[in-house]
PQR file with spaces between the fields and no chain letter, atoms N, CA, C, O and H, PARSE charges and radii, in Angstrom:
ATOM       1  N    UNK     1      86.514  109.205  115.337 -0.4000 1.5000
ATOM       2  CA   UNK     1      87.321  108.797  114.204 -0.0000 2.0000
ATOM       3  C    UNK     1      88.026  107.484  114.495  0.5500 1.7000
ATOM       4  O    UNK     1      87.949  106.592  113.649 -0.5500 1.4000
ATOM       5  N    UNK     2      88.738  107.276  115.669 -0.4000 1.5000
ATOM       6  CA   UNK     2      89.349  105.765  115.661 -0.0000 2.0000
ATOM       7  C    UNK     2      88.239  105.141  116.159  0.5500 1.7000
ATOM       8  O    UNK     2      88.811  104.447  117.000 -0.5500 1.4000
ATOM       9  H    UNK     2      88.801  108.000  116.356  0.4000 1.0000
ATOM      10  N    UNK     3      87.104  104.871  116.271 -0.4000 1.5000
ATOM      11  CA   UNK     3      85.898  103.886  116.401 -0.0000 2.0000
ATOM      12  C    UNK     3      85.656  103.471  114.672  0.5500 1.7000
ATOM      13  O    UNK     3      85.266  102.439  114.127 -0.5500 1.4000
ATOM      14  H    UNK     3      86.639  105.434  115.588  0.4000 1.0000
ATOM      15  N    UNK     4      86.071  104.748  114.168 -0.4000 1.5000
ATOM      16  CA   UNK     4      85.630  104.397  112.333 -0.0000 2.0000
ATOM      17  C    UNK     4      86.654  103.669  111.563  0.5500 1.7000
ATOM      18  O    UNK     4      86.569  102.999  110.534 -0.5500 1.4000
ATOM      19  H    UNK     4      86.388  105.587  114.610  0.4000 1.0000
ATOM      20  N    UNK     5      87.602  103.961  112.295 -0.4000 1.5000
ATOM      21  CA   UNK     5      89.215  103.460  111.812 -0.0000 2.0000
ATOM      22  C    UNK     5      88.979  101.527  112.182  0.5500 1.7000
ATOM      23  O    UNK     5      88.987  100.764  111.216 -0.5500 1.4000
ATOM      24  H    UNK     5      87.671  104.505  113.131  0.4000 1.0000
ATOM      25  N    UNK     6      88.808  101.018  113.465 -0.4000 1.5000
ATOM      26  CA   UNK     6      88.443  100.089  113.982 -0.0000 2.0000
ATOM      27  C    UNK     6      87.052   99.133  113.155  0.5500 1.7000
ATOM      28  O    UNK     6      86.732   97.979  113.440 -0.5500 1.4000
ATOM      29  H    UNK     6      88.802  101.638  114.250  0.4000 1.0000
ATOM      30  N    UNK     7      86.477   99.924  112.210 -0.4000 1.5000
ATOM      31  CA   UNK     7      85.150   99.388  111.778 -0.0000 2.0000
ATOM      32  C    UNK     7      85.556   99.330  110.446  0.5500 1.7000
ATOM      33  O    UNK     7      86.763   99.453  110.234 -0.5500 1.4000
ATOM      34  H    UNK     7      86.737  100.862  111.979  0.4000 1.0000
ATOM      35  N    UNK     8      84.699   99.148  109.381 -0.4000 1.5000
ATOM      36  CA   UNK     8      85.202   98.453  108.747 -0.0000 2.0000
ATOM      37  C    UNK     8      84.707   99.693  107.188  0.5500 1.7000
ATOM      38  O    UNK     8      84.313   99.231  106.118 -0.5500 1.4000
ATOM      39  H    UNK     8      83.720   99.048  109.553  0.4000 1.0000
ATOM      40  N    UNK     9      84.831  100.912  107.397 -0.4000 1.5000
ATOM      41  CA   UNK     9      84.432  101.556  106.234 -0.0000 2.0000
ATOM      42  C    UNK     9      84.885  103.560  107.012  0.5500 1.7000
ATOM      43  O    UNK     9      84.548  103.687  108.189 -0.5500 1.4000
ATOM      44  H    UNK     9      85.152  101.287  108.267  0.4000 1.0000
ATOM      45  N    UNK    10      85.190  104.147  106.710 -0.4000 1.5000
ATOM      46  CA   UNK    10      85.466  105.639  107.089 -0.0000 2.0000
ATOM      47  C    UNK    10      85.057  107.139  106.376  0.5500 1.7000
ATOM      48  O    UNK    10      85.631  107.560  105.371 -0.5500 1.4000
ATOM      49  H    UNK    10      85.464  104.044  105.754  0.4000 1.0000
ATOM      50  N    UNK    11      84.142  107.745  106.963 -0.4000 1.5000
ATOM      51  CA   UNK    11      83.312  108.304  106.178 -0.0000 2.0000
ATOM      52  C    UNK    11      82.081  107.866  104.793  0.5500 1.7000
ATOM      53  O    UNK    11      81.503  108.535  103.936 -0.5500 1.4000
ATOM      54  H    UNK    11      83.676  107.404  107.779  0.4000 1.0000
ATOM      55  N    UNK    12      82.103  106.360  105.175 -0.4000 1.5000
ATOM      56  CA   UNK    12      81.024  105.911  104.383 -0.0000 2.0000
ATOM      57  C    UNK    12      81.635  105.063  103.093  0.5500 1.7000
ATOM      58  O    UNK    12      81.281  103.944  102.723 -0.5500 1.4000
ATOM      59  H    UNK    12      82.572  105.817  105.872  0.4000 1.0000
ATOM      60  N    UNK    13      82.615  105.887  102.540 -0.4000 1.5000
ATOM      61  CA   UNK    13      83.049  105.616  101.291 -0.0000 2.0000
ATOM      62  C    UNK    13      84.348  105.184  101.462  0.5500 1.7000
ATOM      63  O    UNK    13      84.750  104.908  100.332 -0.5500 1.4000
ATOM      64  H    UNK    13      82.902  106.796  102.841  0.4000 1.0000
ATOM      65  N    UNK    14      85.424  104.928  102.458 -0.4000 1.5000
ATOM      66  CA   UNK    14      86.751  104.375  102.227 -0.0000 2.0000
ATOM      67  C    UNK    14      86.717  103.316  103.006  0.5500 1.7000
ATOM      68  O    UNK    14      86.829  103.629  104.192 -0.5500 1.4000
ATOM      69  H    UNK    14      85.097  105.152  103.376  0.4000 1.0000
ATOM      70  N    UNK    15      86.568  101.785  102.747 -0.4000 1.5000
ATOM      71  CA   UNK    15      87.236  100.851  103.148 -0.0000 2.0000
ATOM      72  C    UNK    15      88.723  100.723  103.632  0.5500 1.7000
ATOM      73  O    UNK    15      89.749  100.960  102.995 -0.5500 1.4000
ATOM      74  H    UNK    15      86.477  101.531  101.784  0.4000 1.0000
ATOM      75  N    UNK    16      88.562  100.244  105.043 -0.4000 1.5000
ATOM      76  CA   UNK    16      90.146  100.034  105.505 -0.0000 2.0000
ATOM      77  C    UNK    16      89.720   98.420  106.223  0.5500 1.7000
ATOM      78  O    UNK    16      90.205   98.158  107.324 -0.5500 1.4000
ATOM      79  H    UNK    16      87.729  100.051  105.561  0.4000 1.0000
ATOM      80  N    UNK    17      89.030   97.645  105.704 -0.4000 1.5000
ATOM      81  CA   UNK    17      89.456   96.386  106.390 -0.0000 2.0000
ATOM      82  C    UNK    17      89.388   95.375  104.673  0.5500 1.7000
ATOM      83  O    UNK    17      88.451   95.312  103.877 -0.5500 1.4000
ATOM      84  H    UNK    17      88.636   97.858  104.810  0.4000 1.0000
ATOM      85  N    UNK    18      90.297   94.938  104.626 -0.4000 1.5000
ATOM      86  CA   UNK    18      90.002   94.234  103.087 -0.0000 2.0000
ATOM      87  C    UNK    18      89.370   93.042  103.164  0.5500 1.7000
ATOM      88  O    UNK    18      89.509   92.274  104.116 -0.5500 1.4000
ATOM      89  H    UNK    18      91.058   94.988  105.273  0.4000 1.0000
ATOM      90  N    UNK    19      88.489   92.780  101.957 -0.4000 1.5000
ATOM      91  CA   UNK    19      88.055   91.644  101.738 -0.0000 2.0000
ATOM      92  C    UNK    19      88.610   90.654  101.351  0.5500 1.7000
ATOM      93  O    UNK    19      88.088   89.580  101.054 -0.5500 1.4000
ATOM      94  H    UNK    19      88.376   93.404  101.184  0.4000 1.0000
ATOM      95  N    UNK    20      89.593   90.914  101.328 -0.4000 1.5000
ATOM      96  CA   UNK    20      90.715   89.631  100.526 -0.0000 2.0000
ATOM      97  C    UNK    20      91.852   90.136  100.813  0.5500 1.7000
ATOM      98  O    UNK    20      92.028   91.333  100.589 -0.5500 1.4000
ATOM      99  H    UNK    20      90.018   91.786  101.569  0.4000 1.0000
ATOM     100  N    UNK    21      92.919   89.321  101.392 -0.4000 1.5000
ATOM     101  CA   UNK    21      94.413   89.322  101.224 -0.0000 2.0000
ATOM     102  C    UNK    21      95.086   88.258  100.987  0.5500 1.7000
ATOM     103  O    UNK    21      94.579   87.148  101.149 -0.5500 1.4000
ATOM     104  H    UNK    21      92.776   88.348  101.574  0.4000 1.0000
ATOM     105  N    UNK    22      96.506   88.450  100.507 -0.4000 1.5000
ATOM     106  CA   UNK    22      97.064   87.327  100.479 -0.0000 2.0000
ATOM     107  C    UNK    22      98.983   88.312  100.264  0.5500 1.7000
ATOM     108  O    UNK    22      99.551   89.113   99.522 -0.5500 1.4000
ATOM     109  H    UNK    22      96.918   89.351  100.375  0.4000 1.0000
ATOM     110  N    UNK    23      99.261   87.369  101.676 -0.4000 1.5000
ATOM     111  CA   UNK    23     100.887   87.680  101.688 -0.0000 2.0000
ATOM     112  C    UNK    23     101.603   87.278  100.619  0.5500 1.7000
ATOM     113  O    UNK    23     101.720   86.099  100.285 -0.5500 1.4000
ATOM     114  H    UNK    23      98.799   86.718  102.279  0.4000 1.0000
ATOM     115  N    UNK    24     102.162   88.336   99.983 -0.4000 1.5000
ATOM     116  CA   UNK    24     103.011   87.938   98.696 -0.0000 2.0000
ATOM     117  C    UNK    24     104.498   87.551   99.379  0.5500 1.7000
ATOM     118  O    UNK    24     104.989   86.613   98.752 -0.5500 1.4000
ATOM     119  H    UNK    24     102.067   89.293  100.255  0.4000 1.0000
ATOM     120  N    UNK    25     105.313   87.979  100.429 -0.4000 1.5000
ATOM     121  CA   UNK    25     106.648   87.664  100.930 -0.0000 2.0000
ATOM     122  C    UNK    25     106.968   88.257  101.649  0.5500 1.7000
ATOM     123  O    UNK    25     106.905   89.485  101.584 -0.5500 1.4000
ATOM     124  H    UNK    25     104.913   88.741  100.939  0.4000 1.0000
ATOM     125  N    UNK    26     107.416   87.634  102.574 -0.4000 1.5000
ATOM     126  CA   UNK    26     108.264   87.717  104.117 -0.0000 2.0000
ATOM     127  C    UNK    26     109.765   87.500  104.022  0.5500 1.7000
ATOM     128  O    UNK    26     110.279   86.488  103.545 -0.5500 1.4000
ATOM     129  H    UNK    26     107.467   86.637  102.627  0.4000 1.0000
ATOM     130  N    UNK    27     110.505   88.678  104.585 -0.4000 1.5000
ATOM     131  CA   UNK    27     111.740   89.111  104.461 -0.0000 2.0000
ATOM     132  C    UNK    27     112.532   88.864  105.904  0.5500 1.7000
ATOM     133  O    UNK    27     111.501   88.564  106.506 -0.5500 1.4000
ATOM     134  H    UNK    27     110.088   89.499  104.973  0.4000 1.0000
ATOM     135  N    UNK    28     113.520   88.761  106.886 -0.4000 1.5000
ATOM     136  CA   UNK    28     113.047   89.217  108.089 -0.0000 2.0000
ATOM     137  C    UNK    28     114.660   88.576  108.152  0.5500 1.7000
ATOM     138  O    UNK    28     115.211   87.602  107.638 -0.5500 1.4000
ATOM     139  H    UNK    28     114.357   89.004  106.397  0.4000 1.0000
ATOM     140  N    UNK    29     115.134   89.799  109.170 -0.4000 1.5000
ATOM     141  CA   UNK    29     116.594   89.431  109.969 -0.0000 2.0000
ATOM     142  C    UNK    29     115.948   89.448  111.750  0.5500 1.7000
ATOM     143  O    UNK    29     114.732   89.594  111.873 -0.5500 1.4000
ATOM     144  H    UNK    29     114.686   90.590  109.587  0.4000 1.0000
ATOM     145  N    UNK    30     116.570   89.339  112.679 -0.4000 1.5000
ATOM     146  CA   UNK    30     116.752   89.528  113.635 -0.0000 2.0000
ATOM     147  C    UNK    30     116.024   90.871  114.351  0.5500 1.7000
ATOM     148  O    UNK    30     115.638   90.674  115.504 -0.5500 1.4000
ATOM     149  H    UNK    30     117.558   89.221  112.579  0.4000 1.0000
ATOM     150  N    UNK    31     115.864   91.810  113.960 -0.4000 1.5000
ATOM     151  CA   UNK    31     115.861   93.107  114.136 -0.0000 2.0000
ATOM     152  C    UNK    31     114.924   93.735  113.051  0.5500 1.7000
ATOM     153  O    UNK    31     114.578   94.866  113.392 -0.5500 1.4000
ATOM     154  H    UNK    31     116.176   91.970  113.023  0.4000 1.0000
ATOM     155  N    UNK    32     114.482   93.397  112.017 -0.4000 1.5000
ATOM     156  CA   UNK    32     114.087   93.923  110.960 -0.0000 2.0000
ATOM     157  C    UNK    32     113.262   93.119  110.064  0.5500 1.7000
ATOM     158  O    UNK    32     113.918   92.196  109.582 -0.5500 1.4000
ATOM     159  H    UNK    32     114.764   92.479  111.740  0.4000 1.0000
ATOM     160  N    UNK    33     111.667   93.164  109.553 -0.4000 1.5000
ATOM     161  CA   UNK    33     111.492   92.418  108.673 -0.0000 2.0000
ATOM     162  C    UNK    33     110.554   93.626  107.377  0.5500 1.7000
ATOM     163  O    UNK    33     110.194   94.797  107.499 -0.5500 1.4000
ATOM     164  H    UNK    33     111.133   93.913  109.944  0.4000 1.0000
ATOM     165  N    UNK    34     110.456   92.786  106.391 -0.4000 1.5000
ATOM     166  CA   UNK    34     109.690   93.451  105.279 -0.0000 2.0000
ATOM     167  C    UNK    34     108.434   92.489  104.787  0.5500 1.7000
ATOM     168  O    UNK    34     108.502   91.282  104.554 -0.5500 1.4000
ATOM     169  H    UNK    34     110.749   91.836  106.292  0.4000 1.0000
ATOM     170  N    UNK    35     107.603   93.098  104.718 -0.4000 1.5000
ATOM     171  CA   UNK    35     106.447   91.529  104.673 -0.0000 2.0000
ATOM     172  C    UNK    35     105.493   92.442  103.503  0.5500 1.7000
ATOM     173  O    UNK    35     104.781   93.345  103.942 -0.5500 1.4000
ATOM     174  H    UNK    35     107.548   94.079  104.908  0.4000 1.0000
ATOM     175  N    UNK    36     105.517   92.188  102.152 -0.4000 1.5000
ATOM     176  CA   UNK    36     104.410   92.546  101.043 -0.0000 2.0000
ATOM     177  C    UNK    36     103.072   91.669  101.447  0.5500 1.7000
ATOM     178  O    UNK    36     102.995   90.573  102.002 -0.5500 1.4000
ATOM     179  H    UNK    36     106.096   91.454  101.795  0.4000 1.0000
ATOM     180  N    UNK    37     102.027   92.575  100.953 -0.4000 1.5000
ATOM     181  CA   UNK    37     100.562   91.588  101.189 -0.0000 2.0000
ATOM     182  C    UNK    37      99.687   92.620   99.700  0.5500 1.7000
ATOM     183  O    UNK    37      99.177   93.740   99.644 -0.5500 1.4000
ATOM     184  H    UNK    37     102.090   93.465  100.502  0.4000 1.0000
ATOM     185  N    UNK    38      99.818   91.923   99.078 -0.4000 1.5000
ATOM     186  CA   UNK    38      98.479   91.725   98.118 -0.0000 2.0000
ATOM     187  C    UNK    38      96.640   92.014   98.676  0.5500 1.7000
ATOM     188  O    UNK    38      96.188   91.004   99.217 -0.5500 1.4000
ATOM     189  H    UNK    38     100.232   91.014   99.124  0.4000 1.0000
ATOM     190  N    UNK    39      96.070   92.685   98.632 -0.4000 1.5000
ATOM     191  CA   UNK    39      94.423   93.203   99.569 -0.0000 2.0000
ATOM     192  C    UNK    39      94.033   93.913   98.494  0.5500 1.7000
ATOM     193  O    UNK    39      94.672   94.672   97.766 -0.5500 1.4000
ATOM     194  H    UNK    39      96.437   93.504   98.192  0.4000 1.0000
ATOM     195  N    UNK    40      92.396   93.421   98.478 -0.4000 1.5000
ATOM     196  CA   UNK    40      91.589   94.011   97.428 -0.0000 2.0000
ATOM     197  C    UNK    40      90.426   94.094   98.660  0.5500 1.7000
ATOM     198  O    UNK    40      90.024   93.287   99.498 -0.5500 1.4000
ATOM     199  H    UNK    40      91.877   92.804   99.070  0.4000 1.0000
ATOM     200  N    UNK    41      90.087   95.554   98.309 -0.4000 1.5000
ATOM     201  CA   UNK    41      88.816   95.991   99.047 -0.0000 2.0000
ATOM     202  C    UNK    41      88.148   96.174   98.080  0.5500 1.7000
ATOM     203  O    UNK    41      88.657   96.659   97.070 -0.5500 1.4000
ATOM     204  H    UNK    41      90.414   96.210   97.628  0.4000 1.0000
ATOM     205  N    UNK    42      86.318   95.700   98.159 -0.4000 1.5000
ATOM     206  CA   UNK    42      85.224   95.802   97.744 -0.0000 2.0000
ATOM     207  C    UNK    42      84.420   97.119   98.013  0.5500 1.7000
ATOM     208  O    UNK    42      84.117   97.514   99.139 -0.5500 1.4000
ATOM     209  H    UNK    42      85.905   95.307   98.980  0.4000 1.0000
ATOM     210  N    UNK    43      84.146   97.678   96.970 -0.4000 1.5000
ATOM     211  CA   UNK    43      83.340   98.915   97.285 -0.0000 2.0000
ATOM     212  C    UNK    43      81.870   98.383   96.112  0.5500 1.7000
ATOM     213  O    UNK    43      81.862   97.393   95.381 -0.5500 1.4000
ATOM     214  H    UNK    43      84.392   97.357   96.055  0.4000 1.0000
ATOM     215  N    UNK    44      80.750   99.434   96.285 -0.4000 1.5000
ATOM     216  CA   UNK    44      79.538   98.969   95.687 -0.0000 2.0000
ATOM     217  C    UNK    44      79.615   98.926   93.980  0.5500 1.7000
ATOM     218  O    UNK    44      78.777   98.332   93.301 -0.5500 1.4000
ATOM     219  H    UNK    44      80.757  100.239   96.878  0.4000 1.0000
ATOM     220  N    UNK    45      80.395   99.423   93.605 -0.4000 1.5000
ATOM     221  CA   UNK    45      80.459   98.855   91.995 -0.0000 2.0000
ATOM     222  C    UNK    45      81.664   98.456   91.507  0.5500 1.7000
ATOM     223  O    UNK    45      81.792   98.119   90.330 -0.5500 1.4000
ATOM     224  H    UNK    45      81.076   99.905   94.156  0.4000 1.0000
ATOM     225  N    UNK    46      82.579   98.458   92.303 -0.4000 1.5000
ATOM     226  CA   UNK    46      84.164   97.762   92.325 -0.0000 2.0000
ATOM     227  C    UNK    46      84.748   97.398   93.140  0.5500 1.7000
ATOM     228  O    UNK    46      84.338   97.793   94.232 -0.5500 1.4000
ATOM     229  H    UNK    46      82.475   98.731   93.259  0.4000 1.0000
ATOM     230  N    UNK    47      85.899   96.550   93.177 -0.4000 1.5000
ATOM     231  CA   UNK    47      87.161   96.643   93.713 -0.0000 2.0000
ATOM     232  C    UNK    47      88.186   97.035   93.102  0.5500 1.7000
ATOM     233  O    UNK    47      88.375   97.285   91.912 -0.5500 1.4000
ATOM     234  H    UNK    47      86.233   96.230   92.291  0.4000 1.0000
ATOM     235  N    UNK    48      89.209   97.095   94.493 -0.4000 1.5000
ATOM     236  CA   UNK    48      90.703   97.754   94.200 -0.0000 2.0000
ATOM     237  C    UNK    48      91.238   96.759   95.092  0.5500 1.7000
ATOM     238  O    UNK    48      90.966   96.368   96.227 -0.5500 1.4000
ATOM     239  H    UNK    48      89.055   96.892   95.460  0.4000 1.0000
ATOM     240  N    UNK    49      92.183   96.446   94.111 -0.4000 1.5000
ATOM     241  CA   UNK    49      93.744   95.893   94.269 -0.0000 2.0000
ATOM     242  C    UNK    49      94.556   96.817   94.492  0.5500 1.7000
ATOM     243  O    UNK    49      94.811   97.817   93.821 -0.5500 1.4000
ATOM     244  H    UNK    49      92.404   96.763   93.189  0.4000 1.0000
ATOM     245  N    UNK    50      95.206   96.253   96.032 -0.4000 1.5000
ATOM     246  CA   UNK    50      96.316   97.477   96.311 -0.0000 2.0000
ATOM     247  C    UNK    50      97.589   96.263   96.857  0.5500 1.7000
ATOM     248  O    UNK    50      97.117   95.165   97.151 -0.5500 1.4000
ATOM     249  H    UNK    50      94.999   95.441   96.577  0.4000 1.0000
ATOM     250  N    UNK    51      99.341   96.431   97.019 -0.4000 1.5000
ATOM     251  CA   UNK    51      99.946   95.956   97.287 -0.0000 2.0000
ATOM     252  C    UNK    51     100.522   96.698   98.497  0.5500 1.7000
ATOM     253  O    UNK    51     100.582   97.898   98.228 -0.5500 1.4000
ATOM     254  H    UNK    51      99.725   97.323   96.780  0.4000 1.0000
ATOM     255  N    UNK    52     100.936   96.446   99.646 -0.4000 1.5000
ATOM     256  CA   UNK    52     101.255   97.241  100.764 -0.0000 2.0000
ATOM     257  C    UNK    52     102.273   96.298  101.488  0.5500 1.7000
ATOM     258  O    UNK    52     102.155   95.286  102.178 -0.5500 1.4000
ATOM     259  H    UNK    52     100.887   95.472   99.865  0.4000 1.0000
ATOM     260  N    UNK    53     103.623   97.270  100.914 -0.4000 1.5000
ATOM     261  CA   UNK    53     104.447   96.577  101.689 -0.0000 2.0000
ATOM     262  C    UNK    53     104.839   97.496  103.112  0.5500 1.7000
ATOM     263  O    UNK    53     105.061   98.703  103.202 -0.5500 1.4000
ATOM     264  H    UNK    53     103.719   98.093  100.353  0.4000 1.0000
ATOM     265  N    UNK    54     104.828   96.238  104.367 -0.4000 1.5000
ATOM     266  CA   UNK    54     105.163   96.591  105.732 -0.0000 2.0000
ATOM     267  C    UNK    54     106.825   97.125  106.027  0.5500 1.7000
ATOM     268  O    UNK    54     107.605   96.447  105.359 -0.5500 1.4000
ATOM     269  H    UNK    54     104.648   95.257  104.294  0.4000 1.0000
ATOM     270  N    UNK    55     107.077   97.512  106.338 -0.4000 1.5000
ATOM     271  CA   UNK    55     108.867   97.822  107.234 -0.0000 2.0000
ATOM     272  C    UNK    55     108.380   97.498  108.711  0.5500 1.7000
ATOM     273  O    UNK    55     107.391   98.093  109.138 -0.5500 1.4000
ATOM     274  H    UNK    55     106.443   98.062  106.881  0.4000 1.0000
ATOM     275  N    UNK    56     108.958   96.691  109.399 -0.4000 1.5000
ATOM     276  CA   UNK    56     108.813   96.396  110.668 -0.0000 2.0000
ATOM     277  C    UNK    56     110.481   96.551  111.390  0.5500 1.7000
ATOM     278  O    UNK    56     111.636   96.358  111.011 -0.5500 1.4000
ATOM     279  H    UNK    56     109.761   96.208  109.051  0.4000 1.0000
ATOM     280  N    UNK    57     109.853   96.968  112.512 -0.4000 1.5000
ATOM     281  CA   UNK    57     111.504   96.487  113.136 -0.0000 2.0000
ATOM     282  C    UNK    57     111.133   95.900  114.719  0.5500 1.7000
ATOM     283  O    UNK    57     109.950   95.683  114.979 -0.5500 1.4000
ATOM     284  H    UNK    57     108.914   97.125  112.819  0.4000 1.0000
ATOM     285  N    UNK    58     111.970   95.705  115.544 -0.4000 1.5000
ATOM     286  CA   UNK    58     111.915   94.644  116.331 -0.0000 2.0000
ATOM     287  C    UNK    58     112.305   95.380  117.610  0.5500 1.7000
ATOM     288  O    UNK    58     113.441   95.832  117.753 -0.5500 1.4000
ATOM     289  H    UNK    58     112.932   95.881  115.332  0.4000 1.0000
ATOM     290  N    UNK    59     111.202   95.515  118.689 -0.4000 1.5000
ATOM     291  CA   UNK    59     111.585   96.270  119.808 -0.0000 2.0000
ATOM     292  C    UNK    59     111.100   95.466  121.284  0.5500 1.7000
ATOM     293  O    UNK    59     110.083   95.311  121.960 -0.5500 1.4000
ATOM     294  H    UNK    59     110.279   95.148  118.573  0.4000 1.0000
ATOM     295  N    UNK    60     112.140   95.186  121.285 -0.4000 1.5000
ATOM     296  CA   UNK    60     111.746   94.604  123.211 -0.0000 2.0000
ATOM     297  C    UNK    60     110.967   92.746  122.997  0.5500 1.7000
ATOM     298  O    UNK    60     110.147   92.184  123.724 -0.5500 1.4000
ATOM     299  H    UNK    60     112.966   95.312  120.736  0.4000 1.0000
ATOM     300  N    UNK    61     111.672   92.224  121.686 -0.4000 1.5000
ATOM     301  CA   UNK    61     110.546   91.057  121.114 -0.0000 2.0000
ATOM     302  C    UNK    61     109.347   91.406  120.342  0.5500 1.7000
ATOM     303  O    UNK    61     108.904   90.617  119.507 -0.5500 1.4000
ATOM     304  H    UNK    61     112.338   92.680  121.096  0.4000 1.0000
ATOM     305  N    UNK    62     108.886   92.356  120.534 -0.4000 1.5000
ATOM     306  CA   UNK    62     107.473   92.965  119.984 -0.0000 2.0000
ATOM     307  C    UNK    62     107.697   93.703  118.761  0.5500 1.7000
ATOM     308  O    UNK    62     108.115   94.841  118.974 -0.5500 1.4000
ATOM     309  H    UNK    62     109.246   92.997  121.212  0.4000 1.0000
ATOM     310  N    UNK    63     107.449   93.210  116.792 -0.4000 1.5000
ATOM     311  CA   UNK    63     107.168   93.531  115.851 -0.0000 2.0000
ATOM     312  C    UNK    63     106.223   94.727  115.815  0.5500 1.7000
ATOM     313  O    UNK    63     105.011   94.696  116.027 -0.5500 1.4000
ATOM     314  H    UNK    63     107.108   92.286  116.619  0.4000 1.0000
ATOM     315  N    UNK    64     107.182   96.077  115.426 -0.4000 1.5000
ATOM     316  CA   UNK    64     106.452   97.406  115.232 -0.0000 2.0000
ATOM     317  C    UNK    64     106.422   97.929  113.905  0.5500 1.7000
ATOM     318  O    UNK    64     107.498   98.235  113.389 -0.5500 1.4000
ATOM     319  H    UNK    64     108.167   96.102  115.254  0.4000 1.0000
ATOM     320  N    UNK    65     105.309   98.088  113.241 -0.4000 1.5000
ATOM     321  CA   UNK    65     105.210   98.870  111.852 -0.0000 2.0000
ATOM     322  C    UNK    65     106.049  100.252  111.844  0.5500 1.7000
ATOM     323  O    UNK    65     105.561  101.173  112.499 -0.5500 1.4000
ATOM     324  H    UNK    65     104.435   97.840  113.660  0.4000 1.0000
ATOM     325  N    UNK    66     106.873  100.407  111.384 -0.4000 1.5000
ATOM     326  CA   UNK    66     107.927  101.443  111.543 -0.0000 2.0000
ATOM     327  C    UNK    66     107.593  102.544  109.706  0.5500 1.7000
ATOM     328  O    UNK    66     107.687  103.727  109.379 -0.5500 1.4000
ATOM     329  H    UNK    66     107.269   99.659  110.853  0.4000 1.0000
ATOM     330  N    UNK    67     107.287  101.534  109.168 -0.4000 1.5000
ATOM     331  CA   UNK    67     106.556  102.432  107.508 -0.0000 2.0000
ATOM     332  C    UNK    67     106.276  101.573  106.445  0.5500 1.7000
ATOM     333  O    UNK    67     106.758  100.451  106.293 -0.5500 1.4000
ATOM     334  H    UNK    67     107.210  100.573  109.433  0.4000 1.0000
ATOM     335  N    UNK    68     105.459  102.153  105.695 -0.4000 1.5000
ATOM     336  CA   UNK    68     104.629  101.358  104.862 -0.0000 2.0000
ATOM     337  C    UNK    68     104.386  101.806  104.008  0.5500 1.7000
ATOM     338  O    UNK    68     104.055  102.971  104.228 -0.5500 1.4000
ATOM     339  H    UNK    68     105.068  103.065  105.818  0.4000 1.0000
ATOM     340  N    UNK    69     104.319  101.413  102.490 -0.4000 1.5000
ATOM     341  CA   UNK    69     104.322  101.605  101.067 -0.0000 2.0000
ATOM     342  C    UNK    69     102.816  101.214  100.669  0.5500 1.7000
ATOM     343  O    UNK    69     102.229  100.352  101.323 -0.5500 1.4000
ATOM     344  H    UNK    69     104.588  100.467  102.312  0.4000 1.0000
ATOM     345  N    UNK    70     102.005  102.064   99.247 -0.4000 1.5000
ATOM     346  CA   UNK    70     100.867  101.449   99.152 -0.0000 2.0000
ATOM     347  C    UNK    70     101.015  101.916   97.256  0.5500 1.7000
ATOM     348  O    UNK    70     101.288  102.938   96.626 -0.5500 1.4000
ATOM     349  H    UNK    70     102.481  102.765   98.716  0.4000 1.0000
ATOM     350  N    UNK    71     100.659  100.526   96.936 -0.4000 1.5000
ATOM     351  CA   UNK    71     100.746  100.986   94.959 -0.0000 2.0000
ATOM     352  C    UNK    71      99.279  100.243   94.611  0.5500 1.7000
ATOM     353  O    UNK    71      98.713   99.187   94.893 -0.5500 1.4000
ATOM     354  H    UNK    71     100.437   99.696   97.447  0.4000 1.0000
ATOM     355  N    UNK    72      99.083  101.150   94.021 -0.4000 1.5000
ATOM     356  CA   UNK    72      97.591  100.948   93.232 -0.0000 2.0000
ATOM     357  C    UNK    72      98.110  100.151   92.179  0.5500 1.7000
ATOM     358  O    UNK    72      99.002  100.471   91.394 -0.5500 1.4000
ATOM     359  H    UNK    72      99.543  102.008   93.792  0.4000 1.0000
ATOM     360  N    UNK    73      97.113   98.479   92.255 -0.4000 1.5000
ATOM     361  CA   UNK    73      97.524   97.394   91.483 -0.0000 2.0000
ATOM     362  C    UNK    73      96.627   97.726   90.007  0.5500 1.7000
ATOM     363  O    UNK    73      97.118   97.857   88.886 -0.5500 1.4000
ATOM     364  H    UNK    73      96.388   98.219   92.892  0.4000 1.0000
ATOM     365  N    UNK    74      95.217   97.811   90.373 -0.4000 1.5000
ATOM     366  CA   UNK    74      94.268   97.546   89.695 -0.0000 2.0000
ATOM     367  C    UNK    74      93.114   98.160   89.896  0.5500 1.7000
ATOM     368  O    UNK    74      93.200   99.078   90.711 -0.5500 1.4000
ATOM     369  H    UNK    74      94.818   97.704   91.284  0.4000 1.0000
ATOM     370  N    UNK    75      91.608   97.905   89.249 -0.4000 1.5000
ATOM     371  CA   UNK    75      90.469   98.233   89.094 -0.0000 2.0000
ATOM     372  C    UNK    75      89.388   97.125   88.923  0.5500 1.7000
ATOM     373  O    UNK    75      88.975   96.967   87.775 -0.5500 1.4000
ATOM     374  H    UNK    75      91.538   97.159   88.586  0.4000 1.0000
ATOM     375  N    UNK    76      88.986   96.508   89.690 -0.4000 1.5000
ATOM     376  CA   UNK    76      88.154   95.099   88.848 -0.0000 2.0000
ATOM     377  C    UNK    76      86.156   95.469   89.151  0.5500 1.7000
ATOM     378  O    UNK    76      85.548   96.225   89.909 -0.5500 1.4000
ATOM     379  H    UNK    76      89.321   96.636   90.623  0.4000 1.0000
ATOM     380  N    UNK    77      85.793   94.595   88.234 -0.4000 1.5000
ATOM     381  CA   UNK    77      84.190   94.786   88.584 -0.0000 2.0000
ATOM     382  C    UNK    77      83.868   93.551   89.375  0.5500 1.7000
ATOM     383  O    UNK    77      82.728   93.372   89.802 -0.5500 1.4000
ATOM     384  H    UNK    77      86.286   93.981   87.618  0.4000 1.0000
C-alpha cells in the first residue's frame, strides 16, 4: 500500500499525485503556517478540482503537516 501511495494512482481508480496545481495562498507566523493549493486530478473521462488547505506547524526548523482540509471544487471534461 505505501509503494501505491508513492505512485501515482491507488487501487487503479484514485489518483493521489495531481496533474495540475496551483498555490492559491500562503499564511505563515513563526511557528505556524496555512498554505491553500488549488489541484485537479485527471481520471479517464474527467477531472476533479479539489482545494486543500495545509495547517503546518514548525518543529525543530522542519515544516510538519499537522491537518488538512479537502472541498470538492468541481467536475470538468
Amino acid at each position: 500500500y505505501q509503494e501505491q501511495l508513492t505512485g501515482s494512482v491507488v487501487d487503479k481508480d484514485i489518483q493521489v499525485v495531481p496533474t495540475e496545481f496551483t498555490v492559491l495562498n500562503t499564511q505563515y507566523t513563526p511557528a505556524r503556517a496555512t498554505v491553500t493549493v488549488e489541484m485537479k486530478f485527471r481520471y479517464r473521462d474527467y477531472s476533479e478540482v479539489k482545494e486543500y488547505t495545509y495547517h503546518l506547524t514548525r518543529r525543530d526548523r522542519v515544516w510538519m503537516i499537522t491537518d488538512y482540509e479537502v472541498m470538492n471544487l468541481r467536475t470538468t471534461q
